[in-house]
C-alpha positions as CSV (number, residue, x, y, z in Angstrom):
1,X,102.6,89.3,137.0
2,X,102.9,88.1,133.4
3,X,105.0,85.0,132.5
4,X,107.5,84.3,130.3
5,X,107.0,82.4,127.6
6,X,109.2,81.1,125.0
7,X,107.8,81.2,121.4
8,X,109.0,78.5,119.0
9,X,109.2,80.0,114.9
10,X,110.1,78.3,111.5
11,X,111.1,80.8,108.8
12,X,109.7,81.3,105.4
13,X,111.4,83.3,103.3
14,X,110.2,84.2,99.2
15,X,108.5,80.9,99.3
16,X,111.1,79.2,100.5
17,X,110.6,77.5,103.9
18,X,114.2,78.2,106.3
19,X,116.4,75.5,107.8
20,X,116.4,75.7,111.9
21,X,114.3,77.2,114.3
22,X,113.6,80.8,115.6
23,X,113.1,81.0,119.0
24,X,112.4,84.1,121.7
25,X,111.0,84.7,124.9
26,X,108.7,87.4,125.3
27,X,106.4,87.9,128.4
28,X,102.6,86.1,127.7
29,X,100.5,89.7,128.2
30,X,102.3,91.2,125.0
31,X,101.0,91.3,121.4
32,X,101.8,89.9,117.7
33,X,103.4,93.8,116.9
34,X,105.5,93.2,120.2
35,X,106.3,89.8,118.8
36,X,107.7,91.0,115.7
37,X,109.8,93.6,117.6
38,X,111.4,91.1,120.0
39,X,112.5,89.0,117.1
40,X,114.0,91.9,114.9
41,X,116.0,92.6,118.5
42,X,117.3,89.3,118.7
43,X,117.3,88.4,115.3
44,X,118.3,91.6,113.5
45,X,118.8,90.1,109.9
46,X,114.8,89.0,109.5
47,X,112.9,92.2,107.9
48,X,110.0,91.8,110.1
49,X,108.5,95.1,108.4
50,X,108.1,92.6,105.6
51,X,106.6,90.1,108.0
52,X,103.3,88.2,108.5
53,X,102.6,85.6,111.3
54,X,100.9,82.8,110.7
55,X,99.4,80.2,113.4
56,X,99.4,76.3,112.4
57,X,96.3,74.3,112.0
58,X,98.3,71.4,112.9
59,X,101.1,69.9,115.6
60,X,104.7,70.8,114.7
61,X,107.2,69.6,116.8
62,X,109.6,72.1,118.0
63,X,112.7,70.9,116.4
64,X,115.4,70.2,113.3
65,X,112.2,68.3,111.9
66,X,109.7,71.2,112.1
67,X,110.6,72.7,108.6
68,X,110.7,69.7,106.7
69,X,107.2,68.9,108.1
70,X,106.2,72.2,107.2
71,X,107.9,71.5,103.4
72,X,106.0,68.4,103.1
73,X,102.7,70.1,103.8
74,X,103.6,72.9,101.2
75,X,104.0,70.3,98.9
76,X,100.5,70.1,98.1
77,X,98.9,72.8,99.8
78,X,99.1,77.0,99.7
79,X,100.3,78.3,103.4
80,X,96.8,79.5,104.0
81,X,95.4,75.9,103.6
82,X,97.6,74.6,106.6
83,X,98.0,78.2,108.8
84,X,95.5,81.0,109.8
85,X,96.8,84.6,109.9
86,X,97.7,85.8,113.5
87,X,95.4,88.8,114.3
88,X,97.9,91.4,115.5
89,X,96.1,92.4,118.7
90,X,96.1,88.3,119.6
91,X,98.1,88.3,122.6
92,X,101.2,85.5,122.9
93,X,100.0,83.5,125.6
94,X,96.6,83.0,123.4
95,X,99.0,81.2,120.6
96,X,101.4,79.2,122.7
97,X,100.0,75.8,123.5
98,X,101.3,73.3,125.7
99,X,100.6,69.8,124.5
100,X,101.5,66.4,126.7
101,X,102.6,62.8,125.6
102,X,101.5,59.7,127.3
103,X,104.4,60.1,129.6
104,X,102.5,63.8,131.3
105,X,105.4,65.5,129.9
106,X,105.7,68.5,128.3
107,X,106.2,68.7,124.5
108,X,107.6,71.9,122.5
109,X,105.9,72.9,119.9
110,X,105.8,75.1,117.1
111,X,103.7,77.9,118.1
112,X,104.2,80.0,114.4
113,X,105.1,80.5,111.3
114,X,106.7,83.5,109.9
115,X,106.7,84.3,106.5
116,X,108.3,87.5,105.0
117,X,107.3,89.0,102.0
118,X,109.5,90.9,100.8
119,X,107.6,93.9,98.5
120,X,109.3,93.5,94.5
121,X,112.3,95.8,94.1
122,X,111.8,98.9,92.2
123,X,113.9,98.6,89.3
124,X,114.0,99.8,85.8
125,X,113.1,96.7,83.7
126,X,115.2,95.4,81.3
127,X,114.3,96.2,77.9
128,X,113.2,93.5,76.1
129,X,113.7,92.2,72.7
130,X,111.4,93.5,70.1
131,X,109.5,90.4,69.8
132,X,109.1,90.7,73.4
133,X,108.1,94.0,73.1
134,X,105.1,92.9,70.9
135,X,104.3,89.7,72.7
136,X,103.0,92.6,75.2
137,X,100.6,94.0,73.9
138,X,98.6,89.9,73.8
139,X,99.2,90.1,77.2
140,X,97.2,93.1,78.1
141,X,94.5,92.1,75.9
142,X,94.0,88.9,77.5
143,X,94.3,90.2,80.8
144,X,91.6,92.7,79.9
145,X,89.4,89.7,78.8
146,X,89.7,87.6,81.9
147,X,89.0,90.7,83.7
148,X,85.7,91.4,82.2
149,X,84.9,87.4,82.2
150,X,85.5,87.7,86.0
151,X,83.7,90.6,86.4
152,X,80.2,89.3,84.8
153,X,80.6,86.2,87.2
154,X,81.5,87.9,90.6
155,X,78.8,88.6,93.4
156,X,76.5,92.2,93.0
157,X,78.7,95.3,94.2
158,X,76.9,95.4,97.3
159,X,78.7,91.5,98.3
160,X,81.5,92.7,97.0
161,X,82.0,95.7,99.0
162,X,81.6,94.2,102.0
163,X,84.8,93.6,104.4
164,X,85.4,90.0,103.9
165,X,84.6,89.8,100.6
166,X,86.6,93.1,99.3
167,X,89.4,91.7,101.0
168,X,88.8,88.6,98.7
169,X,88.4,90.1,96.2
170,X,91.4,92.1,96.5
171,X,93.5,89.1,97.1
172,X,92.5,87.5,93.1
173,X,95.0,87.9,90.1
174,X,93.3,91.0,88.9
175,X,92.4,93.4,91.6
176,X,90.9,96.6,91.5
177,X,94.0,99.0,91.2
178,X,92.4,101.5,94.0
179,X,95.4,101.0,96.2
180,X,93.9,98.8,99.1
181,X,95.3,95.3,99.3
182,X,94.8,91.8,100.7
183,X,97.3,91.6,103.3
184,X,98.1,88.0,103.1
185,X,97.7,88.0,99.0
186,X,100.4,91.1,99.1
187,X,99.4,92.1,95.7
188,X,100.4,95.1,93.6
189,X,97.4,97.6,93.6
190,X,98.5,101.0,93.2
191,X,98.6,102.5,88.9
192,X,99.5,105.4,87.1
193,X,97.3,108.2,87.4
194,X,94.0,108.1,85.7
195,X,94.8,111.7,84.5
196,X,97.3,110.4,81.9
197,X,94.8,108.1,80.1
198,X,91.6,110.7,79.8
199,X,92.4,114.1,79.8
200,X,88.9,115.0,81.6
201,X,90.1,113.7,85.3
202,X,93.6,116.1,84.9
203,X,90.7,118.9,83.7
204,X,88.9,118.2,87.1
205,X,91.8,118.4,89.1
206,X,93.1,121.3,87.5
207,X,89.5,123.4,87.9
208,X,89.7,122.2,91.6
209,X,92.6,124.2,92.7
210,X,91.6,127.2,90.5
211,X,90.5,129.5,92.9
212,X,89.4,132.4,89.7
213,X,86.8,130.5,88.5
214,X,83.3,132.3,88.9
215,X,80.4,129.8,90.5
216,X,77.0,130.3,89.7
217,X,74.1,131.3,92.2
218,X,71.9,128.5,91.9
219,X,75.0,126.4,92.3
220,X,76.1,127.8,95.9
221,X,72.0,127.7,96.6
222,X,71.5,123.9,95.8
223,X,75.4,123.2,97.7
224,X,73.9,124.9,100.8
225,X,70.4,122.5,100.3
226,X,72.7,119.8,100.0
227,X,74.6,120.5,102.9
228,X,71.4,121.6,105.2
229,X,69.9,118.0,104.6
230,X,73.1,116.3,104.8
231,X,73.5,117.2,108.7
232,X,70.1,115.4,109.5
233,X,70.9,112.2,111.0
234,X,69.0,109.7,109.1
235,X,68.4,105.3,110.1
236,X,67.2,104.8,106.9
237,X,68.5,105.4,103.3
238,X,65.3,106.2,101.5
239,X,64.4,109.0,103.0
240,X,68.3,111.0,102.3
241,X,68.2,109.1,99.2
242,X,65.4,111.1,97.2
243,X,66.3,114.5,98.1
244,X,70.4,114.0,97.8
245,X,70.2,113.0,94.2
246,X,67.7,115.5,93.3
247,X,69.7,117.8,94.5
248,X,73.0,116.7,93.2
249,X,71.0,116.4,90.1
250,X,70.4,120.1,90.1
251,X,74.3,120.8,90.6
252,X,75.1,118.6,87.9
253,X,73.1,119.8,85.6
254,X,71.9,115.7,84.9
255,X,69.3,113.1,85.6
256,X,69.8,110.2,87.4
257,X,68.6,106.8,87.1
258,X,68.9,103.0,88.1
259,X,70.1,101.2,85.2
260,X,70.1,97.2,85.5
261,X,72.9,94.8,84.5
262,X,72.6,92.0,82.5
263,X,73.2,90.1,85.8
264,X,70.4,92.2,87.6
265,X,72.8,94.1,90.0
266,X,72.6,98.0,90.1
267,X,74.3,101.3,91.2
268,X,72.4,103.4,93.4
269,X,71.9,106.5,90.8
270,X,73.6,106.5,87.3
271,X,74.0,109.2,84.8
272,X,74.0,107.8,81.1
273,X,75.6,108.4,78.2
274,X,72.8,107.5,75.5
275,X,73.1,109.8,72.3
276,X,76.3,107.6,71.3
277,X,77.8,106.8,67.7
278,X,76.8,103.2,68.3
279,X,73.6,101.9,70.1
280,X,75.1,101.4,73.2
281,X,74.8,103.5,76.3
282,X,78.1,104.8,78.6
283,X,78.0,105.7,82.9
284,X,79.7,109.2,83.0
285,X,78.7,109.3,86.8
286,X,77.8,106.7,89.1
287,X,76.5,107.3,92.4
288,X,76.2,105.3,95.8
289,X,75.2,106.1,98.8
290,X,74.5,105.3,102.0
291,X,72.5,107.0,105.0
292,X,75.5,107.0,107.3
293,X,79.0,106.0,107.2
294,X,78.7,102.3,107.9
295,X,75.4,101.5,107.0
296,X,74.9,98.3,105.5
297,X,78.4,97.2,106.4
298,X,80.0,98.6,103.4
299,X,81.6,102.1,102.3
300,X,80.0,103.9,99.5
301,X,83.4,104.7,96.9
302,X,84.2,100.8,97.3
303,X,80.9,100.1,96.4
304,X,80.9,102.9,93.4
305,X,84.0,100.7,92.1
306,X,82.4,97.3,91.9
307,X,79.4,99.1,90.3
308,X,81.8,100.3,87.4
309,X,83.5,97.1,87.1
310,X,80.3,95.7,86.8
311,X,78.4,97.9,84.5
312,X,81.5,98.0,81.7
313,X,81.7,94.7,82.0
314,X,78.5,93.9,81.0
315,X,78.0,92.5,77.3
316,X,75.6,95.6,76.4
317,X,78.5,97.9,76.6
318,X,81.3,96.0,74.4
319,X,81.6,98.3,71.9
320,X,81.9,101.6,73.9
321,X,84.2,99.5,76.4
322,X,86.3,97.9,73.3
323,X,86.1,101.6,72.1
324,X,88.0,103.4,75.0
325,X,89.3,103.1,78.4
326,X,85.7,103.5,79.8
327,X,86.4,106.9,82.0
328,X,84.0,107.1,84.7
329,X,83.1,109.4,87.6
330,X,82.1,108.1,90.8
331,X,80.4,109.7,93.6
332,X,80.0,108.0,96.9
333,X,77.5,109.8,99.9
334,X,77.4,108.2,103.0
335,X,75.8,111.1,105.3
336,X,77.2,114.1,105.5
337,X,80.1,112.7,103.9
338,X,80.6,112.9,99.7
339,X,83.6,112.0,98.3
340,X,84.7,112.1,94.2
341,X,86.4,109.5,92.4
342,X,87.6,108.7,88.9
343,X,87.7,105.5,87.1
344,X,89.2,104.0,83.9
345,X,89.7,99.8,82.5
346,X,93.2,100.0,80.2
347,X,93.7,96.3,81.6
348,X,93.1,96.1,84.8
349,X,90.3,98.6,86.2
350,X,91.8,101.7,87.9
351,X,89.9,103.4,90.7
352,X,91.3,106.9,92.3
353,X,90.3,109.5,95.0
354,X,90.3,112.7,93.6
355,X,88.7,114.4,96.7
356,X,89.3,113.5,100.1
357,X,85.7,112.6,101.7
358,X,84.0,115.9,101.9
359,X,82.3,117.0,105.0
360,X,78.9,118.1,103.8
361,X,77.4,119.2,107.7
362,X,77.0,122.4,109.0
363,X,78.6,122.5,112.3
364,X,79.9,126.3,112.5
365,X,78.0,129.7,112.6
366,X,78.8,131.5,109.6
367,X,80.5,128.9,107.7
368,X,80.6,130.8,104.0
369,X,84.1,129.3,103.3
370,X,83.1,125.7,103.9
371,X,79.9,126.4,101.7
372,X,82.0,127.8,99.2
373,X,84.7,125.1,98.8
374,X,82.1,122.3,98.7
375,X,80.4,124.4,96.0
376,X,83.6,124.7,93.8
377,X,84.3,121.2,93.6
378,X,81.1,120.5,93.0
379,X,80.8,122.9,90.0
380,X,84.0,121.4,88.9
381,X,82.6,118.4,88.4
382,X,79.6,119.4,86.7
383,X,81.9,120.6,83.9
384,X,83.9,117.7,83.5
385,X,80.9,115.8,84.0
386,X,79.4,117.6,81.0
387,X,82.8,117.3,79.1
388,X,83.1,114.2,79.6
389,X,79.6,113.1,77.8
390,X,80.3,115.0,75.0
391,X,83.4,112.4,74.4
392,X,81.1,109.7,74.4
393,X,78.8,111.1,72.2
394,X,81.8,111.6,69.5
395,X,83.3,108.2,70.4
396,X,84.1,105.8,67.4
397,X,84.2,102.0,68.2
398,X,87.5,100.3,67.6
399,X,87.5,96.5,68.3
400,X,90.2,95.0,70.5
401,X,91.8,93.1,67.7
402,X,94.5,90.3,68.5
403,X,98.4,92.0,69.1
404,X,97.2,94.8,67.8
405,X,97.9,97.8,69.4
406,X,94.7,99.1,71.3
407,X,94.8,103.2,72.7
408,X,92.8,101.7,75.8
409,X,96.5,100.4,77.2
410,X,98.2,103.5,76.6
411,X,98.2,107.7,77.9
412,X,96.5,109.8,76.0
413,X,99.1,111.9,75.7
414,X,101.2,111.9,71.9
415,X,102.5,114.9,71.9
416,X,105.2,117.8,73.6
417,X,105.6,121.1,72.8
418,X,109.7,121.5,71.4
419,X,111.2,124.9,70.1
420,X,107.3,126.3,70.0
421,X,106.4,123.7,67.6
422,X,104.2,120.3,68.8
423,X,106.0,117.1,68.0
424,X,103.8,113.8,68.2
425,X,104.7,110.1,68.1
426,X,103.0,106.9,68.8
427,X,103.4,104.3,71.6
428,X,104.8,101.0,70.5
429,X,105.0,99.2,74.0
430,X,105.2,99.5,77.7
431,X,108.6,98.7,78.7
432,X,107.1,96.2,81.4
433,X,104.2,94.5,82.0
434,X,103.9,95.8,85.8
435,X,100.9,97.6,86.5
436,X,102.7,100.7,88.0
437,X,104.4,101.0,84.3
438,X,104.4,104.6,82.9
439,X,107.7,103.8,80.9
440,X,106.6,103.3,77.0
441,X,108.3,102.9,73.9
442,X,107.1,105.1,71.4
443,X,108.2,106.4,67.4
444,X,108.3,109.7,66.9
445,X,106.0,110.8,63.7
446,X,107.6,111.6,61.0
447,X,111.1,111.3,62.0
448,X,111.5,107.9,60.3
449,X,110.3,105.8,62.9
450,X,113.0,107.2,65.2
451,X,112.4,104.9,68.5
452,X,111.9,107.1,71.8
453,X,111.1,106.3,75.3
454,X,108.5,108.1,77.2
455,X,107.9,108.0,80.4
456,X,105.1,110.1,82.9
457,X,106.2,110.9,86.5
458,X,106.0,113.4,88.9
459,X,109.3,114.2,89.8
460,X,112.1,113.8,87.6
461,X,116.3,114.2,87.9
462,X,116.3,116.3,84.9
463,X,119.5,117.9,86.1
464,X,121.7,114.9,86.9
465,X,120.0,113.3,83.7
466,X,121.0,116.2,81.2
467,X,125.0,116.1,83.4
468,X,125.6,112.6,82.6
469,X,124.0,112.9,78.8
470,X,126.6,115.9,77.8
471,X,129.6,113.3,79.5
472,X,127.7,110.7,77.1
473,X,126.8,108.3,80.6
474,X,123.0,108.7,79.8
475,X,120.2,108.7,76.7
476,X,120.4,111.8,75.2
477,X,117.3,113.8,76.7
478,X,114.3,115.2,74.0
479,X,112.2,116.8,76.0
480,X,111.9,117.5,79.8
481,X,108.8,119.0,81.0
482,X,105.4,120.2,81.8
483,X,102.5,118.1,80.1
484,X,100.7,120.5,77.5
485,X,97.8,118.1,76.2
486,X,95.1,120.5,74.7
487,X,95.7,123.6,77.0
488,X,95.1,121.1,80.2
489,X,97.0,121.3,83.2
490,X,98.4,118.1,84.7
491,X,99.9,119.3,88.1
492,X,103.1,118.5,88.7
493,X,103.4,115.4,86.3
494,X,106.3,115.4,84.0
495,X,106.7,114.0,80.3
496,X,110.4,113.0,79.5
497,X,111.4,111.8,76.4
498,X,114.5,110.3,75.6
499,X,116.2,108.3,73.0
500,X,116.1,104.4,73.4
501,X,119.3,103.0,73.8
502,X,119.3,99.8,72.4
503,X,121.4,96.7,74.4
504,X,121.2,95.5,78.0
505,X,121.2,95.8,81.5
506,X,124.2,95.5,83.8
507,X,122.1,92.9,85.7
508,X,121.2,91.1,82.3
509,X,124.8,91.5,80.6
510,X,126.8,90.5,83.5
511,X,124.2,88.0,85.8
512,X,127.0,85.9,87.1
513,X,130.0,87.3,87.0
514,X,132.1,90.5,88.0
515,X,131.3,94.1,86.2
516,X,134.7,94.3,84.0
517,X,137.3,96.9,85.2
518,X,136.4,99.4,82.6
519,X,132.8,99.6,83.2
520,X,132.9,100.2,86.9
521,X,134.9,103.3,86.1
522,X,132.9,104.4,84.3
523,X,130.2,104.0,86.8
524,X,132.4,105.9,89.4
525,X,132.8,108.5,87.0
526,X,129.1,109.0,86.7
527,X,128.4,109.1,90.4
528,X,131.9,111.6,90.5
529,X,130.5,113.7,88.2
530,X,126.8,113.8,90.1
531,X,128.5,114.4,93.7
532,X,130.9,117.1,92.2
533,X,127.5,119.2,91.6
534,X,126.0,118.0,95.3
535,X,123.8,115.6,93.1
536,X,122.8,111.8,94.2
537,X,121.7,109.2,92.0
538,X,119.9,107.3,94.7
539,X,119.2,103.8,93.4
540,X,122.5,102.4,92.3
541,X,122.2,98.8,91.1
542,X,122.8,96.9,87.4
543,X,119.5,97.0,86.9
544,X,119.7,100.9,86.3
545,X,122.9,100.7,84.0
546,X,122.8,99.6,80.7
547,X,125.5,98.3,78.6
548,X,124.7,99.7,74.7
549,X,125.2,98.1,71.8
550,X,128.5,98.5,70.5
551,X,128.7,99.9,67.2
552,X,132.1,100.3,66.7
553,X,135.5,100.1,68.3
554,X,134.2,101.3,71.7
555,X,135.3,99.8,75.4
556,X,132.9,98.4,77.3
557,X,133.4,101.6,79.5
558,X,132.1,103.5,76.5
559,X,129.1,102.0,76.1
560,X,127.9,102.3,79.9
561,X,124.4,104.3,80.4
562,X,122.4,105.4,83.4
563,X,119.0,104.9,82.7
564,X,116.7,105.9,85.4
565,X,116.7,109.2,87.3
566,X,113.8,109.0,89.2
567,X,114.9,109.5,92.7
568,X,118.3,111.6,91.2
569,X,118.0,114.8,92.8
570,X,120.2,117.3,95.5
571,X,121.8,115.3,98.2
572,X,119.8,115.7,101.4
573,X,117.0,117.1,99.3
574,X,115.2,114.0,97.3
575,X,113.7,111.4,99.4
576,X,113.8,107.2,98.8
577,X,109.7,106.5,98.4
578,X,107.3,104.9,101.0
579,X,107.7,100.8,100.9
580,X,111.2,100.8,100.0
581,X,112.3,97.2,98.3
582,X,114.5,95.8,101.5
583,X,117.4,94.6,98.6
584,X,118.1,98.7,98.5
585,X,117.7,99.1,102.5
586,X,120.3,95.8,102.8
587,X,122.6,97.7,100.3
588,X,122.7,101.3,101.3
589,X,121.7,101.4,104.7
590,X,118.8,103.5,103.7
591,X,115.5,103.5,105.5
592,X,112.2,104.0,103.9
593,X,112.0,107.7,103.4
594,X,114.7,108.9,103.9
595,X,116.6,111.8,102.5
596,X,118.8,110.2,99.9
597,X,123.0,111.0,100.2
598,X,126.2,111.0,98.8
599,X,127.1,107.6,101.2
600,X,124.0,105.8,100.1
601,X,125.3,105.6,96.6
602,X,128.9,105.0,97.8
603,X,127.8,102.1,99.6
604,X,126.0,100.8,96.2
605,X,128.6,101.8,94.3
606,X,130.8,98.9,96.1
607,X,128.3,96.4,95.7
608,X,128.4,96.6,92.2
């Protein structure tokens, strides 16, 4: 039978290290994940979603003492110099040691620390000042530099890619934005998408779901070669390596070669870019590969990304790199497994799957579909492949120059289509430095600099936006709609442009003190009007409400704005989004996911 076993816990909270002690009993035989649940049972206010336990490298006694023992080794040290991370599958008689005084009696210890992290609130930022605004644009520039210093001085992709060291990696400053994360670094890693800073990724994914297009013979032929070979098992990569790349070769219409880093490292197979305005060369594809999934410890699209980072970091490619945001394919085989990815550097580098991974075996009698489908994609991609090198070919250098503003950080989308006639304008700033930003201040051209914000997202409250605009409780709207870039289908992403409304948060105006009577009516008559049409607004707090500028006699009242509609939307239709910040779980007793209501803004409403 298992025993019993009491575990002793100091709390660490956003850095902060918790007065008392946690303690539970739990029985010896049962996990870290088990842990964690017992503690949110017994203490329901700790957000052990947000949770990571840590084991000390050295005694703490159990007691009033233990957390300002623990203080004084922060003092000096990170948490991971004086803990290890538990392993989840560690069991809890593993962590809970006994230790005796001289007397042979037993001494409590702490067994763990528990720190929670709690993931940064999704918020519309406050607008800055202008000069803040500017001050931006230095920022991104030197974050691009440090990247590409880091970049020339970090270990060949093939290091890199393996577990430990990706993990590493991924826990630095500036990670690859590919969406996997160092667990104990808890660091930001998902972007925009690609699609909005090169056109030829949206063109991809566009050509991928149209099922009319036409694919040549010799295109199906060479898929089905591909595929044949691909469902031979193979222990070594040399042997899958020559006749994969030939044959992808063939599909793509291109040839391959190794090309060499400054630093010596390499990609597996790289298609250049050489007939360039300047004498530089570009990678429009780069390939890696591995025999099997799992050979040589490392998977082939993480690999493909260090190889980009790598290559367009390399001194022999600064003007193209200064010239662009360097959009890349990648293509990583492991197998019978091939999977497409796309790849741009605005400040940080941005890696995303455009394909799952592709099963390229041939385990089914009579499989034309299958043979088909792998055959479209890949045509796709010869086609944007070849588009794609025809915009480095016509690329013009333009330096990064100091607070200057640089297309690289920026869509490249200036334009919307309004009352059949094409209006353009020109970015200014992001409205926050975060990398998830796709909020930006723009002029409109020819309007007499007429500031706008525009802003990229997939879906949009366009309806409760435009309601609350004609009761003057929101920036007037512009434009709300598809993307039309060049006859280039984006999906499902939106543009939205809107006036700026110049003036403040809620959360900056009123930081310490009450919201004045007349502005919380007029809140309540903006969430009135919304739930009088079955509407929610679904993230309710000051940082969303902005206070304009007055420029007259107005009330406060007057002057109130909602500013961001992203999750606005039909009740019981819109959902709150995956990894929701726990400040807008505490508030509206919303879980992550779930389908956003008329009570959840209620609730927000009186917190106000």
């Amino acid at each position: 039978m298992p025993t019993e076993r009491a575990v002793y816990a100091v709390l660490i909270e956003d850095g902060y290290v918790k007065n008392g002690i946690i303690r539970v009993k739990i029985d010896d035989d049962k996990d870290m994940v088990d842990l964690l649940r017992e503690i949110e049972n017994q203490y329901n206010s700790i957000p052990t979603q947000d949770a990571l336990i840590w084991l000390p490298n050295e005694f703490l006694f159990f007691g009033r003492s233990a957390p300002e023992a623990l203080r004084a080794r922060l003092a000096d040290h990170k948490l991971s110099d004086v803990a290890t991370p538990a392993e989840y599958e560690q069991t809890v008689e593993s962590i809970v040691e006994m230790s005796r005084c001289q007397l042979d009696v037993q001494v409590k210890k702490t067994h763990i620390i528990i720190e929670i992290r709690r993931p940064p609130a999704r918020a519309r930022p406050i607008l800055p000042e202008e000069a803040q605004l500017d001050d931006f644009i230095g920022v991104l520039a030197q974050k691009y530099k440090l990247v590409v210093a880091g970049a020339r001085k970090c270990e060949s992709p093939s290091v890199n890619a393996q577990s430990q060291s990706y993990n590493a990696y991924q826990g630095n400053k500036f990670p690859i934005l590919d969406g996997r994360y160092n667990a104990t670094a808890y660091g930001q890693t998902i972007a925009p998408p690609i699609e909005l800073f090169h056109p030829v990724f949206a063109q991809f994914r566009a050509n991928l779901a149209d099922t009319e297009i036409v694919i040549p013979e010799d295109i199906v032929r060479d898929t089905a070669s591909l595929m044949r070979s691909s469902s031979a098992i193979q222990v070594s990569e040399q042997p899958r390596t020559q006749q994969s790349w030939m044959l992808l070769s063939n599909i793509l219409n291109q040839s391959f070669h190794q090309a060499v880093n400054f630093d010596r490292t390499l990609a597996d197979h790289i298609y250049l870019c050489g007939d360039t305005t300047v004498d530089e060369t570009a990678a429009v594809v780069i390939v890696e590969e591995k025999s099997e999934l799992g050979a040589g410890g490392s998977e082939p699209s993480v690999q493909g990304s260090f190889s980009y980072l790598k290559f367009w970091a390399d001194a022999t490619h600064r003007q193209i790199r200064e010239g662009c945001c360097c959009p890349s394919f990648i293509v990583g085989v492991a197998g019978p497994w091939l999977i497409v990815l796309g790849a741009v550097f605005t400040s940080q580098v941005i890696v995303q799957r455009l394909t799952d991974y592709l099963w390229l075996g041939n385990s089914r009698v009579g499989n034309d579909d299958h043979v088909l489908r792998i055959a479209r994609i890949l045509y796709a991609l010869q086609g944007s492949v070849k588009e794609l090198k025809t915009y480095y070919e016509n690329l013009k250098s333009q330096p990064l120059k100091e607070n200057k503003l640089h297309p690289r950080f920026f869509p490249s989308i200036t334009s919307y289509r309004f009352n059949n006639k094409d209006v353009s304008f020109t970015y200014s700033s992001p409205l926050e430095l975060a990398e998830t930003c796709v909020t930006f201040l723009a002029t409109l051209d020819g309007e007499g600099q007429k500031k706008v914000v525009v802003k990229f997202i997939q879906h949009y409250g366009a309806e409760a936006h435009k309601l609350l605009a004609e009761l003057q409780l929101a920036p007037a709207l512009l434009y709300v709609g598809p993307i039309d870039g060049c006859g280039v289908s984006y999906g499902k992403l939106q543009m939205v442009v809107m006036e700026y409304v110049q003036g403040q948060t809620l959360a900056h105006a009123y930081s310490d003190e009450s919201l004045p009577g007349d502005v919380k009516m007029a809140v309540k008559k903006g969430v009135d009007a919304l739930h009088n049409e079955d509407l929610v607004f679904g993230d309710l707090r000051r940082q969303n409400i902005m206070i304009a500028d007055a420029t007259g006699e107005e009330s406060g009242g007057d002057r109130v704005r909602f500013i961001d509609f992203d999750w606005a939307g039909k009740a019981g239709d819109v959902r709150y989004p995956l990894h929701l910040a726990s400040c807008i779980r505490d508030i509206s007793g919303a879980l992550e996911y779930d389908l956003i209501q008329k009570d959840h803004d209620i609730k927000m409403l009186h917190s106000l």
